[in-house]
C-alpha positions in Angstrom: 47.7 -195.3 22.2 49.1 -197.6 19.3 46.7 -197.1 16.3 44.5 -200.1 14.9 46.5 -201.0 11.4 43.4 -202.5 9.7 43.6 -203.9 6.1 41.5 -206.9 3.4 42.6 -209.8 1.8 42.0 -208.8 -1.7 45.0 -209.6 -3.2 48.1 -209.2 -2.1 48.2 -205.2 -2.1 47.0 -203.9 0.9 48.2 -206.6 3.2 51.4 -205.7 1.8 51.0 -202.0 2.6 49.7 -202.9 6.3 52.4 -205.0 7.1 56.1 -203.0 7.5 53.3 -200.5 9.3 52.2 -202.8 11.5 55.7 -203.8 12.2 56.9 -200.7 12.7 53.9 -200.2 15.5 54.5 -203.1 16.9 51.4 -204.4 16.2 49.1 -207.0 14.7 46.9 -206.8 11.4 43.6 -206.5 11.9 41.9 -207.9 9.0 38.0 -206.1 8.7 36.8 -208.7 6.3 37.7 -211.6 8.9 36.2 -212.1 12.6 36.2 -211.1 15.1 35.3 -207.6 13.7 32.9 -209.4 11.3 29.7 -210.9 11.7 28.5 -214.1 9.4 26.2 -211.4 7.5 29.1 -209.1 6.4 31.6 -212.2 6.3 29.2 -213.4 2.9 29.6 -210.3 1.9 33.1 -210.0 1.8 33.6 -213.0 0.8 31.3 -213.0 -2.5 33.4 -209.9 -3.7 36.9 -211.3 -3.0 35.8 -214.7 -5.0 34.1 -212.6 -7.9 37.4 -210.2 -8.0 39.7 -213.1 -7.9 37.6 -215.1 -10.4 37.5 -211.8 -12.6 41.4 -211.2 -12.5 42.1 -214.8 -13.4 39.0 -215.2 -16.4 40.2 -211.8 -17.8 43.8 -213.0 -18.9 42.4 -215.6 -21.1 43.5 -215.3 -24.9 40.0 -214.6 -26.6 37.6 -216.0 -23.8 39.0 -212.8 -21.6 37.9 -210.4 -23.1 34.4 -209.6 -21.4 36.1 -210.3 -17.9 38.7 -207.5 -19.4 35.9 -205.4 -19.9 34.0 -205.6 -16.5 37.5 -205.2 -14.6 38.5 -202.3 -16.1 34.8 -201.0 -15.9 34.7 -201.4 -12.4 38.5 -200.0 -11.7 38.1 -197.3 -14.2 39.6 -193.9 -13.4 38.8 -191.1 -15.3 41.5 -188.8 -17.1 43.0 -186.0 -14.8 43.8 -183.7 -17.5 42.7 -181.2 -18.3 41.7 -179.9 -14.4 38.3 -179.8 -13.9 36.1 -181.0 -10.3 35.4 -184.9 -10.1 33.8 -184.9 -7.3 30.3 -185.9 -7.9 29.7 -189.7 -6.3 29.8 -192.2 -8.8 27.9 -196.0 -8.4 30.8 -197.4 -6.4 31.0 -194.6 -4.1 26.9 -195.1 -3.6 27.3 -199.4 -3.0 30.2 -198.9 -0.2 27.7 -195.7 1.5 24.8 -198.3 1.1 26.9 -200.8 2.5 27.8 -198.8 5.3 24.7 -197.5 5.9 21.9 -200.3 5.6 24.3 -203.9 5.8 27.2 -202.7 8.2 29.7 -202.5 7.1 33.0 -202.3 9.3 30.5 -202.2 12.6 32.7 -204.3 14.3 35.2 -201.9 13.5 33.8 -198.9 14.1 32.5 -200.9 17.9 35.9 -201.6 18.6 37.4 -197.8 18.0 34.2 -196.3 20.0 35.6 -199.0 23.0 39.0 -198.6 22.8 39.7 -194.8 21.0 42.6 -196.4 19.0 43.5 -194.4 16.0 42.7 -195.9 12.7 45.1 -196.7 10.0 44.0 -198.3 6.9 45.4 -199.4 3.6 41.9 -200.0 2.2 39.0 -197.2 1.8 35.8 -198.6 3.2 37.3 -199.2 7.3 38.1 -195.2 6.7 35.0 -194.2 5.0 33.0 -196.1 7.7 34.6 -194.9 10.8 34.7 -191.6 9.2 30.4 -191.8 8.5 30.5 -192.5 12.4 32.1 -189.5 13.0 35.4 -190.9 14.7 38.7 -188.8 14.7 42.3 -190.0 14.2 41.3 -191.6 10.5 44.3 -192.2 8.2 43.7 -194.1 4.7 47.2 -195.3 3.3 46.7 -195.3 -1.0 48.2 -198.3 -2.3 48.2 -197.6 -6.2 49.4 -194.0 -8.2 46.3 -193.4 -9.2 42.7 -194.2 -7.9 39.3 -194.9 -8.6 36.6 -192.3 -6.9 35.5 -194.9 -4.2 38.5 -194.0 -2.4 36.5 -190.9 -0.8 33.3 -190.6 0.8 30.6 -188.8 -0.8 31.0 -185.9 1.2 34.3 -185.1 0.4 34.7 -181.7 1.8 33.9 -182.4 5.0 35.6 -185.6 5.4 37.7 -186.3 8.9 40.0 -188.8 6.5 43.5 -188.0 6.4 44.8 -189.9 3.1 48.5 -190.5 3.0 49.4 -191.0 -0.9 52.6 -192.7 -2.9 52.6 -190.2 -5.6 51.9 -186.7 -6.1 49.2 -187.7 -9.2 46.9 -189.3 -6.2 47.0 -186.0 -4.1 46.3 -184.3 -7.3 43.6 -186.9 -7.9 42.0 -186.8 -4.6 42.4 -183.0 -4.8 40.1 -183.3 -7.9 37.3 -185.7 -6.1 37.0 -182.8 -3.7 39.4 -183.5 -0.6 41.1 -180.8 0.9 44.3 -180.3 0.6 45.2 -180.1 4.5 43.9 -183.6 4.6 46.1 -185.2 1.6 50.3 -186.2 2.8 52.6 -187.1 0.1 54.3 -189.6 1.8 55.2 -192.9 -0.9 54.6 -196.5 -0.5 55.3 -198.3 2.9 58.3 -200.0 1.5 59.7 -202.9 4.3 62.1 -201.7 6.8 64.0 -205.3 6.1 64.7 -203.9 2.7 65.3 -199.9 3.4 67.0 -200.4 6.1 65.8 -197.1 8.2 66.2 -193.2 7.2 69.9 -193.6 5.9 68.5 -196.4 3.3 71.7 -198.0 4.7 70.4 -201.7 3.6 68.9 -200.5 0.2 72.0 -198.7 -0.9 73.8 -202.2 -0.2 71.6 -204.6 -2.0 71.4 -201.7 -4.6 75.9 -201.6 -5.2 75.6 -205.6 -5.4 72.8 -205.5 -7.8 74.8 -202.8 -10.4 77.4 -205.0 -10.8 75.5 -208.1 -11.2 73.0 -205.8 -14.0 75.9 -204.7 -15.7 77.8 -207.5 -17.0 79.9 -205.2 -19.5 80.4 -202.4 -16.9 79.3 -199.7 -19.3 77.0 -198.1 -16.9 79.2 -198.1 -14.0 82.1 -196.5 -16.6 79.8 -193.9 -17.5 78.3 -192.8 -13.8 81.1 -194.2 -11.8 81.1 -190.7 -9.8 77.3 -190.4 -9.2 77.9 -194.1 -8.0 80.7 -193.5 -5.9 79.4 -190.6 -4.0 75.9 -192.4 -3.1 77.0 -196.1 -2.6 80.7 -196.3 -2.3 82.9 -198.8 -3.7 80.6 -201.4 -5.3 81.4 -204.7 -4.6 84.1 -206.9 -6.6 83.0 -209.9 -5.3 79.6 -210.2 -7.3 81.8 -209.5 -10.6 80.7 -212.2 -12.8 77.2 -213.8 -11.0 74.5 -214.5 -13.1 71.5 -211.9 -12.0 68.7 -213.5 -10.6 65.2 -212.4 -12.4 62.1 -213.1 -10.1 58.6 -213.8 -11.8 55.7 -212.8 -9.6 52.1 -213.7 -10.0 49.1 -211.8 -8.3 47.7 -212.5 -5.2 44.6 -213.8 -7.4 47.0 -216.2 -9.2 46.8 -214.2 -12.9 49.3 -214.8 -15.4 50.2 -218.2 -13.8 50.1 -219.5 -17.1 52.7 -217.3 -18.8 55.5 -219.7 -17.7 55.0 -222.5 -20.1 56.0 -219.6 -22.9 59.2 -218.7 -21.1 60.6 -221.8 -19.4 61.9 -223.4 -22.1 64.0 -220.7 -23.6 65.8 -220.3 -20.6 66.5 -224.0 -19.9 70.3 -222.9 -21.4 70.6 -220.0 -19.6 69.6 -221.1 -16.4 71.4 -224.8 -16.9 74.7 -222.8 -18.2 74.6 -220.7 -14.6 74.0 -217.8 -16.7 70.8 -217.1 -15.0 68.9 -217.4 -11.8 64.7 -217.4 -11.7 62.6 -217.2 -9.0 59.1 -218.1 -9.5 57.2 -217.0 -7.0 53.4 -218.7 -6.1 52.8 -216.9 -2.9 50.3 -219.3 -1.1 48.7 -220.4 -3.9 49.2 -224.4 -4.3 47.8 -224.6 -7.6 49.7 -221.8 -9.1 52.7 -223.9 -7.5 51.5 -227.4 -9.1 51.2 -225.0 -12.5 54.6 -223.7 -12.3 55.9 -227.3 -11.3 54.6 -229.3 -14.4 55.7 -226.3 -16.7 59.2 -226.8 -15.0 58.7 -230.4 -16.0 57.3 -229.9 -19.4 60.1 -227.4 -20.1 63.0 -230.2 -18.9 64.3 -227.9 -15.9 63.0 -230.2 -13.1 67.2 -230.8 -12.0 67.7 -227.4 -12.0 65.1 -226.9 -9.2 67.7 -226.0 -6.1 70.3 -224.9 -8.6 69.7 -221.6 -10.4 65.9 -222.3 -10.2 63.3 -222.2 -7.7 59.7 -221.7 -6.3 58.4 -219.8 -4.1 55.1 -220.9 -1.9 54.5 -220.8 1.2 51.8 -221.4 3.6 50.7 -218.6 5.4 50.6 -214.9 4.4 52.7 -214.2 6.9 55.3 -216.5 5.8 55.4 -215.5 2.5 55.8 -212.2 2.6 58.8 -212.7 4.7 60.3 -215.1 2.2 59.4 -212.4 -0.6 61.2 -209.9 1.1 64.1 -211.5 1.5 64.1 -212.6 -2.3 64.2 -209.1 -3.3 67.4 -208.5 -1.7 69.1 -210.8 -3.5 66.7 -210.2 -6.8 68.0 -208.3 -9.9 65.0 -207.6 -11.7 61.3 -208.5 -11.0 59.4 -209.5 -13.8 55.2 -208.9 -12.6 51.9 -207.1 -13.4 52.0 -203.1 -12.2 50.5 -203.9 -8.6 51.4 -202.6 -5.4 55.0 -204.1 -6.4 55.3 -201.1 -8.8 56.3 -198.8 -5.8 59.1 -201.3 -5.4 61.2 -199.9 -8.0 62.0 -197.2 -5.8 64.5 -200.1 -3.9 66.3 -199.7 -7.1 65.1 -202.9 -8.3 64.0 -202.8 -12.4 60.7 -203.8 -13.2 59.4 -206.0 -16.3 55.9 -205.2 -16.4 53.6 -208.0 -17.7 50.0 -207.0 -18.7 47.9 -205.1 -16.3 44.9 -206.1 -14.7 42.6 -203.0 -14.3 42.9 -199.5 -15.0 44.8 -198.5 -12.2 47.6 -200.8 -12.9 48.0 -199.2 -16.2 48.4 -195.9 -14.5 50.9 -197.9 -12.2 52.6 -199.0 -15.0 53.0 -195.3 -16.6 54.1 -193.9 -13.3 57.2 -196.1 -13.2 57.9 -195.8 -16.8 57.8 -192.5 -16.9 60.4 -192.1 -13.7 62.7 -194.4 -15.9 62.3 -197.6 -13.9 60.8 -200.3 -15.7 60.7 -201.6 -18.4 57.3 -203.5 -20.5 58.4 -207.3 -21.5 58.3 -208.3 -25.1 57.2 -211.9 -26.4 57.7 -214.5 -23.0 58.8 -217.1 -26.0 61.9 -215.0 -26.2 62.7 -213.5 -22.9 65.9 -214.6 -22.2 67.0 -213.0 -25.4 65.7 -209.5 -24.7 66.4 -210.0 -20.8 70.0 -210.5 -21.8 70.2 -207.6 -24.3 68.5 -205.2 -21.9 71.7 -206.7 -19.2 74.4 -206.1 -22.4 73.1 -202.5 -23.1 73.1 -201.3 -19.5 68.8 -200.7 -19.4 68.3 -202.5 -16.6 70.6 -200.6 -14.7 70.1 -197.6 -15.9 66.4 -198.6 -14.7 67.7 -199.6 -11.4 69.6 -196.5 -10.7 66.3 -194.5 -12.2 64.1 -195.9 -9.5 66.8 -195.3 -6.6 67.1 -191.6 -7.6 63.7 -190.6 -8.7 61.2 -192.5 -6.6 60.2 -192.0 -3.0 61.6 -194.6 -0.8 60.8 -193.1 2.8 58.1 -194.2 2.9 57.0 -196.0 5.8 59.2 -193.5 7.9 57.4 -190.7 6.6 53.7 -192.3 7.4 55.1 -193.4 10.9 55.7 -189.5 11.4 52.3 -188.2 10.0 50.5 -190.8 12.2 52.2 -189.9 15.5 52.3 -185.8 14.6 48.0 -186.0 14.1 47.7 -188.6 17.0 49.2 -185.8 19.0 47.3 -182.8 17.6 44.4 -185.4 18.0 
């Protein structure tokens, strides 16, 4: 029986993380904080929380103003440090609200109705569905981690009995998961669930392509290629002549919840020349936002680029969620460098595609943050006034491919192969 791939629209994360699953399945997302699964009583309730998170995310970026919204967000995302060892297990508040919620509003009963009626397996790519068809007792529960490092929520309050099976992207969430009391028989390094339109299956036969076009294009004075011309030659062949001398393409992503919208007006205009000259091409992308697009349009106005829109500059909206992640996708293939807060997109530097990280918005995007920059494969921007000056110094001096080729060689980019074969080996056993 196909599983039930189950995730929330809070942001653009876990949607993101559902969706090459889902694919892959060959089925539909089921959304638990939409009907049919929910009821008007737990439809207010996930709706107050995604407004109050979204309103949070966007209030906490203001200059000055921000800084209380700052503080709540990271208070309520706040992850405790790892080091040195010691047990984490105890429940904290959040883990008490979602057992409450469970317990005395419930929450996921249409869910946990549906699995009793059907028996489908469960896969999830946010923690309440598993936590409440796990309090029902059901089998076949897998929870797919979407950031490096998590908050305590994740896990039930009984942790050591727990039926979840918790597939993580990095070795620091077993180790954290490990320290909130799970198992270890029921934690699976597996990475992020990276789209099979951009891997292109076991043999990474599509990444390793968009990967040789995107060296060349990152390394405008072929010093990196000089210096690892045989480590480059043995894992992506001959790299290709053709995209000698075309101006990289740099793609500036927003969150789901629209933060950061507003950095544009500081980096437009510095790269009118650039991008006028065809020595650069931006993407900025508005997922299905239409005021974030009507923001970036009258910063592209204000900033005298409007005729370049269609010729080395674009936006990206679109109307559904569906629609947009499939344009997003196929952005990255032809993207160079993907300028954006340390989400979920983090875990696409392992496609070999160089990060600029923008602010964070909550703890566990700073731990995102450190997780890439410690495997080598982003970079943190400097002032947005001057980007296309340190963009094109970073391109002269070969970080961006170095960056590029860091994320390829150090970060896990199975994936979605690997959490295909975990849920099909316990389905069996199951």
């Amino acid at each position: 029986m196909k599983p039930l791939v189950v995730a929330v629209d809070m942001g653009y994360g876990h949607l993101r993380a559902a969706r090459p699953i889902a694919r892959a399945l060959g089925v539909e997302i089921t959304q638990v904080d939409r009907p049919p699964l929910v009821g008007p009583a737990e439809q207010k309730v996930w709706d107050r929380v995604r407004s109050a998170y979204e309103w949070t995310s966007r209030a906490s970026q203001l200059p000055f103003l921000g800084r209380p919204f700052r503080w709540a967000l990271e208070s309520i995302t706040d992850i405790p440090h790892l080091h040195p060892y010691r047990d984490l297990s105890a429940p904290t508040r959040g883990v008490a609200t979602v057992e409450r919620l469970v317990r005395t509003r419930d929450l996921g009963k249409g869910l946990v109705t549906r699995m009793k009626e059907t028996g489908e397996p469960l896969v999830a790519t946010f923690y309440s569905p598993a936590i409440a068809a796990d309090a029902a007792g059901l089998k076949n529960v897998w929870c797919v981690v979407t950031d490096s490092d998590i908050n305590r929520v994740w896990a039930p309050r009984d942790t050591v009995h727990t039926g979840i099976r918790y597939l993580v992207p990095s070795p620091r969430a077993g180790r954290r998961l490990r320290s909130y009391g799970v198992p270890e028989n029921r934690i699976s390094f597996t990475g992020f669930p990276l789209p099979h339109e951009l891997v292109g299956g076991r043999d990474l036969a599509i990444l390793r392509r968009n990967l040789a076009a995107r060296l060349v294009r990152l390394d405008p004075a072929g010093s990196f290629r000089r210096d690892y011309r045989e480590e480059l030659a043995h894992f992506l062949g001959p790299l290709p002549e053709a995209e000698e001398g075309r101006p990289p393409t740099l793609t500036f992503a927003v969150g789901g919840a629209g933060a950061q919208a507003e950095m544009a007006n500081r980096f437009l205009p510095g790269m009118r020349g650039p991008i006028e000259e065809g020595k650069l091409a931006l993407v900025l992308v508005a997922g299905v936002r239409g005021a974030v697009e009507a923001r970036f349009r009258e910063e592209v106005r204000l900033a005298g680029l409007e005729g370049a829109l269609g010729h080395g500059l674009e936006i990206l909206r679109a109307d559904s969620l569906e629609e947009y992640f499939d344009r997003f996708d196929a952005t990255m293939a032809r993207t160079d460098a993907l300028w954006t807060k340390p989400s979920e997109l983090s875990f696409y530097a392992a496609l070999g595609l160089p990060l600029v990280f923008a602010p964070p918005v909550g703890v566990h995007e700073r731990y995102n943050r450190r997780w890439v920059r410690e495997s080598g494969a982003g970079l943190v921007q400097r002032d947005p006034a001057a980007a296309w000056q340190w963009f094109s110094d970073w391109l002269e001096d070969g970080s961006l491919a170095g960056a590029a080729w860091s994320g390829f060689t150090r970060l896990p980019k199975h994936g979605l192969y690997r959490i295909l074969d975990e849920v099909a080996r316990g389905a069996g056993e199951g």
